[in-house]
N, C-alpha and C positions, 0 to 999 in steps of 0.2 A: 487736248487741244493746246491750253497755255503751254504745255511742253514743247510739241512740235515749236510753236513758234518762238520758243525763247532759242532752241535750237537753231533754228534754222536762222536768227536775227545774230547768233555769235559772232560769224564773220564782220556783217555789219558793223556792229559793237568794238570789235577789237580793230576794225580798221576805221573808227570815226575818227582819230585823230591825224590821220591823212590823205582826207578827202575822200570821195567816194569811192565805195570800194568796186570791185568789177562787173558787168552784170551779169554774171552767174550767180554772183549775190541774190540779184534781184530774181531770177529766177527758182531758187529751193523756198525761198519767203513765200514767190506765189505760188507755188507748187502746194508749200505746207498749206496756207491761205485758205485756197481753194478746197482741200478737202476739209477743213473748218466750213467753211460757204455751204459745201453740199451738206455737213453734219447738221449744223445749227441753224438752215434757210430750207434748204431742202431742191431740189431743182426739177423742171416743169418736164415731166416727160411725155412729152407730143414730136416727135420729129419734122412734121413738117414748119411746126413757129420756131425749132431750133434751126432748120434748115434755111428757113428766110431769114433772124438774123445774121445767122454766119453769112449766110451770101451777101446779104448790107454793110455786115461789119470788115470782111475780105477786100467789098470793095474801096470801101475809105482807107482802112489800111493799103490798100497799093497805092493810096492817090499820095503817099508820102514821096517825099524823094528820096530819101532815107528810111528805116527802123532798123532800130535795133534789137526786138523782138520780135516773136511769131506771138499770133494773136490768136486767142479764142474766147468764141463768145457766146454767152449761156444763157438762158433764163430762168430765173431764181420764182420760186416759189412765195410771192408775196403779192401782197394787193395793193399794197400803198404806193405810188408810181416810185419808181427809184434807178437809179443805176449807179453804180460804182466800179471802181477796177481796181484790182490790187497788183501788185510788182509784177512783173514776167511777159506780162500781157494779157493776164485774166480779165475781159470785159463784162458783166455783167449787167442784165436789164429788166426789170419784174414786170411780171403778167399785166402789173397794176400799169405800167408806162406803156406798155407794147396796148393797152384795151384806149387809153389817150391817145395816142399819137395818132395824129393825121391823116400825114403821109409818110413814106418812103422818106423824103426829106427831112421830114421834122426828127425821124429814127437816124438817119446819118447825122444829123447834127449834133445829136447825145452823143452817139456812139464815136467820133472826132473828136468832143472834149473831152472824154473817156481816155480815147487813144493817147491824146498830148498828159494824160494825168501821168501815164504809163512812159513815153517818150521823155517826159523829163526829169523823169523819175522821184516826182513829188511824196510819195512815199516814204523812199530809202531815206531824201534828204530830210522828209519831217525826223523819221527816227532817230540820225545822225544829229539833228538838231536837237533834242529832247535830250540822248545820251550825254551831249557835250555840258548842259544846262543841269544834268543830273551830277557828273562828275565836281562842278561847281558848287553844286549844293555840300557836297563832302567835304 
């Protein structure tokens, strides 16, 4: 797993010193991510609760005016309420939040701050930010 993703973070890495790099970047990151997610979380196989988030989560992603990714969205084998997203547009959302939530609403609103985590690519740029603070350290 640490492999994949030290692999997949090189391009990252070797382009932190001129701003982000492209997001194909961000897409082998969430690629590699993701099958970490499934190894080490595990994911909910019920197709109909997979079925309704993607249909929740499809439709906030249209509600952009923009993206720059395709999104999917999963649910992760956990109890504890949670949701995360990692680069590309992997969304994810645990049994544990999907048995809390509400409504229909209260799940779009997770899954919207989710999306913008992905849109701005808060990820790449924590990375790039650490790499640049790591190089400093040397």
């Amino acid at each position: 797993m640490i492999r994949r993703l030290i692999a997949a973070s090189a391009a990252l890495l070797l382009s932190a010193c001129v701003g982000l790099p492209r997001t194909e970047v961000d897409r082998k990151i969430g690629e590699e991510t993701a099958k970490s997610v499934e190894e080490q979380i595990g994911l909910i196989d019920d197709k109909s609760l997979n079925e309704y988030l993607e249909r929740v989560g499809q439709r906030v992603a249209a509600a952009l005016p923009s993206r720059q990714f395709t999104y999917k969205f999963t649910v992760v084998d956990q109890i504890e309420p949670n949701a995360f997203a990692v680069p590309g547009g992997y969304v994810y959302v645990s049994r544990g939040l999907l048995a809390l939530a509400k409504s229909e609403d209260e799940l779009a609103g997770v899954l919207a701050h989710e999306i913008q985590h992905v849109e701005r690519r808060h990820s790449v740029r924590q990375m790039r930010k650490e790499f640049g603070l790591g190089l400093l350290a040397l």
